[in-house]
ZAMARLUM-512112 format. One record per residue (C-alpha): residue in one letter; y, x, z. Coordinates in nm, 4 decimals. Layout:
// residues N
<A <Y X Z>>
...
This chain:
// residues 102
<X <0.0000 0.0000 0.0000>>
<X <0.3160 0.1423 -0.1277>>
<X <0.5963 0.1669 0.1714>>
<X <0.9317 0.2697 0.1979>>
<X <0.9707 0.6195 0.3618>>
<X <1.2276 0.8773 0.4499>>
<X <1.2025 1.1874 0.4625>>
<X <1.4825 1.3878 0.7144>>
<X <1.4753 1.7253 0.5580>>
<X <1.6576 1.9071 0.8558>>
<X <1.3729 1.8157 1.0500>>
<X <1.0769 1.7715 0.8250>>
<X <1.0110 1.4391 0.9761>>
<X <0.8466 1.1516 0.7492>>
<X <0.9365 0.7903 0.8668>>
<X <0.7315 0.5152 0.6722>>
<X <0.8588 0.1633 0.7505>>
<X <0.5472 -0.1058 0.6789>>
<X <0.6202 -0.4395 0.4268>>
<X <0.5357 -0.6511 0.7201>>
<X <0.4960 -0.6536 1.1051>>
<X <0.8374 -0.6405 1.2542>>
<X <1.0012 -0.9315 1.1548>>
<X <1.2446 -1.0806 1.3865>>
<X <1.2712 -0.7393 1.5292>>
<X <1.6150 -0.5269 1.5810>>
<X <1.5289 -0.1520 1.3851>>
<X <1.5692 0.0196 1.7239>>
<X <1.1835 -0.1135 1.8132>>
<X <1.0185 -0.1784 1.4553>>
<X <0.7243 0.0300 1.4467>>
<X <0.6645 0.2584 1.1989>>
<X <0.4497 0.5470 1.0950>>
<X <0.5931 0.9135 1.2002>>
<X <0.4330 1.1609 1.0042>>
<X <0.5290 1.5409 1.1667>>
<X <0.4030 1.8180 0.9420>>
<X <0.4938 2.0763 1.1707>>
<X <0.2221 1.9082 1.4270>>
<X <0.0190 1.8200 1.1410>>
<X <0.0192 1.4388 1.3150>>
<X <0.0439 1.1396 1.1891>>
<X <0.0843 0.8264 1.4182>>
<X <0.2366 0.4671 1.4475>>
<X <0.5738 0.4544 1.6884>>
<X <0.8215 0.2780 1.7922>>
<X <1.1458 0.3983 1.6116>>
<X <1.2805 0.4071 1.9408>>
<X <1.1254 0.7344 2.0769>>
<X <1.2216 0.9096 1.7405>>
<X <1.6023 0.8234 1.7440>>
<X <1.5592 0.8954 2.1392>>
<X <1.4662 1.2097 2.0892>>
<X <1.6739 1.5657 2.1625>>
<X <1.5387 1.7141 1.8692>>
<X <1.6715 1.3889 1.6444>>
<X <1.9726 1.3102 1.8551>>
<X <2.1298 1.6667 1.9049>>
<X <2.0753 1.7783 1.5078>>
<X <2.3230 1.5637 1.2980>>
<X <2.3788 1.5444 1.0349>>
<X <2.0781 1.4101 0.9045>>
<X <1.9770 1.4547 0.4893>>
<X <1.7499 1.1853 0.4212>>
<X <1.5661 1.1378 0.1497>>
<X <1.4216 0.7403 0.0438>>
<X <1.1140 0.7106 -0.1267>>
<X <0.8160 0.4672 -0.2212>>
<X <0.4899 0.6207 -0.1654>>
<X <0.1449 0.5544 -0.0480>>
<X <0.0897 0.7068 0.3096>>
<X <-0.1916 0.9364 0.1475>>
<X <0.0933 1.0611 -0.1000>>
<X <0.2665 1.1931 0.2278>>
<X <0.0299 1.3805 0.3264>>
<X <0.0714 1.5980 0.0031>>
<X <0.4131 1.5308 -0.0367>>
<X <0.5371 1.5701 -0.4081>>
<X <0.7701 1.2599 -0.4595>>
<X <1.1109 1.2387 -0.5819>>
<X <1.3337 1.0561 -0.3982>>
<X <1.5191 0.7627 -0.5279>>
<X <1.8405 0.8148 -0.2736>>
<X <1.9699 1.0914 -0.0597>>
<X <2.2367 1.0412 0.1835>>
<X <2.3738 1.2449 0.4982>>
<X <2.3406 1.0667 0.8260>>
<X <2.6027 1.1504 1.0724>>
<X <2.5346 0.8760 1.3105>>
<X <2.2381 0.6151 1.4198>>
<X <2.5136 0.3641 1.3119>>
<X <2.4901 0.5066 0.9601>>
<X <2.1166 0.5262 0.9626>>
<X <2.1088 0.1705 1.0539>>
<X <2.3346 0.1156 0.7531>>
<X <2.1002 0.3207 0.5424>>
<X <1.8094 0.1194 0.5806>>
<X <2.0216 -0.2217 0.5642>>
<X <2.1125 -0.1076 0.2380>>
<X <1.7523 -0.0907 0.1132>>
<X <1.6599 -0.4281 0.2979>>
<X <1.4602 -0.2606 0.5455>>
């Protein structure tokens, strides 16, 4: 199933939001699949703890990179994104992903 992911180069952190399961929710607790290939881990989260953490909150800007892939795609990551922007804020992350309908 094809999701919509981001990729936060700074940080080499992979954030794949699903097509369903957090409707009615506020982003701050969708979950959503963190992929860290510096841990080589892969696990579902709530945003929350990523935007929570030091290593997210103390490193803006953020360049993120939006893509479509398959989660198996991110694991050998080759794609090309379809937008790049730089993050300076949560506020403009939250933008971000209202922009793509997220």
């Amino acid at each position: 199933m094809t999701k919509k992911c981001f990729h936060f180069k700074e940080l080499d952190w992979f954030i794949c939001f699903p097509s369903t399961g957090n409707e009615g929710r506020k982003y701050l607790y969708y979950s959503v699949t963190f992929k860290n290939p510096k841990k080589g881990s892969i696990s579902q989260v709530c945003l929350e703890d990523l935007v929570d953490a030091t290593e997210f909150e103390q490193n803006y800007p953020h360049t993120v990179g939006f893509f479509k892939e398959t989660i198996g795609d991110i694991v050998n990551f080759c794609s090309n994104y379809l937008e790049i922007r730089v993050v300076r804020s949560i506020e403009e992350f939250w933008k971000f992903l209202n922009d793509l309908n997220i």
